[in-house]
C-alpha positions as CSV (number, residue, x, y, z in Angstrom):
1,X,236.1,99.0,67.6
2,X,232.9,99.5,69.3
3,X,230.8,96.6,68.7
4,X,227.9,97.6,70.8
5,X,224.7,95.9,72.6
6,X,222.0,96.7,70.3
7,X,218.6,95.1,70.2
8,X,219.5,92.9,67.2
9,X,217.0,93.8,64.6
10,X,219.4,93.0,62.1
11,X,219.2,89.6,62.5
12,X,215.5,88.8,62.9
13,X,216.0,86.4,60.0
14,X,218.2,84.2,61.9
15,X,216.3,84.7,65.4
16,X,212.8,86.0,64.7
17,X,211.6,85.5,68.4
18,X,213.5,89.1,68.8
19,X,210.5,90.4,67.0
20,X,208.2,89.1,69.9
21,X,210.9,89.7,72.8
22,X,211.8,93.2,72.1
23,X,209.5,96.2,74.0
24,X,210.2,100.1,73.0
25,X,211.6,100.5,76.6
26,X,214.4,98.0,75.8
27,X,215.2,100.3,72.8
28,X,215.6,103.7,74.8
29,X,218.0,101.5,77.3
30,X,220.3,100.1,74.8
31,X,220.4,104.0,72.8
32,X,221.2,105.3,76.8
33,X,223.8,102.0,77.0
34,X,225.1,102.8,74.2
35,X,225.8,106.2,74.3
36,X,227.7,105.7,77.7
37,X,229.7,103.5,76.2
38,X,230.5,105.4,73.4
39,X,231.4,108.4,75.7
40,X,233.2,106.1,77.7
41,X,235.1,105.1,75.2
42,X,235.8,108.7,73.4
43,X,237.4,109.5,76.4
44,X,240.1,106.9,76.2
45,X,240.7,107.3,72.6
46,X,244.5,109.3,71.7
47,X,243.5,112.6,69.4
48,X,244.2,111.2,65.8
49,X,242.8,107.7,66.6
50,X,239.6,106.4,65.1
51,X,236.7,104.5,66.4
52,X,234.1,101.6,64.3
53,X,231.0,101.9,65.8
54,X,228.9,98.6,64.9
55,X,225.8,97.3,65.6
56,X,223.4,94.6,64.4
57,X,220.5,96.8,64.1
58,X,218.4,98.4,61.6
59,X,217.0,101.1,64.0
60,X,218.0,104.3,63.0
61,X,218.1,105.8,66.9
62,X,221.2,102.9,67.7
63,X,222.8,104.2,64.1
64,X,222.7,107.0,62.2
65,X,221.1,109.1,64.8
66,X,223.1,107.7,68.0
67,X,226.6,108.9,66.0
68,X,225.0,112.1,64.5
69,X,224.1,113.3,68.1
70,X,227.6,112.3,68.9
71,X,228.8,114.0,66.1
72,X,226.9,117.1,67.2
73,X,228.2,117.0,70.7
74,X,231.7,116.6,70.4
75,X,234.0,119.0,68.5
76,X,237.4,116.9,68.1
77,X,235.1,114.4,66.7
78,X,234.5,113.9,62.6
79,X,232.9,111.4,60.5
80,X,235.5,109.1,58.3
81,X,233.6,108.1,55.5
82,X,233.0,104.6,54.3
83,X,233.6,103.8,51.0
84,X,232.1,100.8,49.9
85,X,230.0,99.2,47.4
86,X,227.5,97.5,50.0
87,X,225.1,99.6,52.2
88,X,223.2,102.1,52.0
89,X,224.4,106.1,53.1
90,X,222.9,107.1,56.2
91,X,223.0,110.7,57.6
92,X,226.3,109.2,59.1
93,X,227.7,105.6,58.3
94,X,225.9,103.0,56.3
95,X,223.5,100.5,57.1
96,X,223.1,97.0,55.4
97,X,219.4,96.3,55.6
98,X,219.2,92.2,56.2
99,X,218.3,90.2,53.3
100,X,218.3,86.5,52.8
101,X,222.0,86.1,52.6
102,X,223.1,88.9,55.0
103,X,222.5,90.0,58.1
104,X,221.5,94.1,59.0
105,X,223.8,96.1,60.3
106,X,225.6,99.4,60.6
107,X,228.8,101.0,60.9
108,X,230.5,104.3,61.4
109,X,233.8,105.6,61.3
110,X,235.0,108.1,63.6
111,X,238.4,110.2,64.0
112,X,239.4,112.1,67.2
113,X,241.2,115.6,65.9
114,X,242.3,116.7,69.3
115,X,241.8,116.5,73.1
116,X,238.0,117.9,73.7
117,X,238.2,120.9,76.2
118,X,235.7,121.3,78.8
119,X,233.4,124.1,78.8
120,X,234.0,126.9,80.6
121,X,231.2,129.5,80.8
């Protein structure tokens, strides 16, 4: 599981000074952060083993987009779906939008179908 550094939008009910302490710069770090970290992680994951990536945000470039340009770039990686009854479908994963008795947040599941081979060209 992947539980990664996110600017916690999902929780601005809880801790509304985020609104006031978050810039647009922090964003594109934490996306960068957490894409290494993902990659990172990939790396050290056995073909056939499957990865939760989570986050308490509602921002669609730490979710849904983050994992679908994952998606995109790596071809021993595929999208488990998530069958639930709470959330909403995303491109990839679902997101919980935060309401007064939950917090926002996102998840999606990944499998790992083989070893990835380098490019050659």
């Amino acid at each position: 599981m992947l539980d990664a550094p996110c600017s916690a939008t999902g929780v601005i009910r809880r801790h509304p000074d985020i609104k006031l302490l978050r810039k647009p710069k922090d964003i594109t770090n934490l996306v960068a952060l957490q894409k290494d970290i993902l990659e990172n992680l990939w790396l050290m994951l056995k073909p056939g083993g499957t990865l939760l990536y989570a986050t308490c945000s509602i921002l669609k470039a730490e979710n849904e987009f983050q994992i679908a340009e994952f998606l995109n770039s790596h071809s021993n990686a595929k999208e488990i779906k998530i069958n639930t009854d709470w959330g909403i479908k995303t491109i990839v994963g679902k997101q919980q939008l935060p309401t007064h008795e939950f917090d926002g947040f996102y998840y999606a599941k990944l499998k790992k179908t083989s070893v990835e081979q380098a490019f050659q060209g």
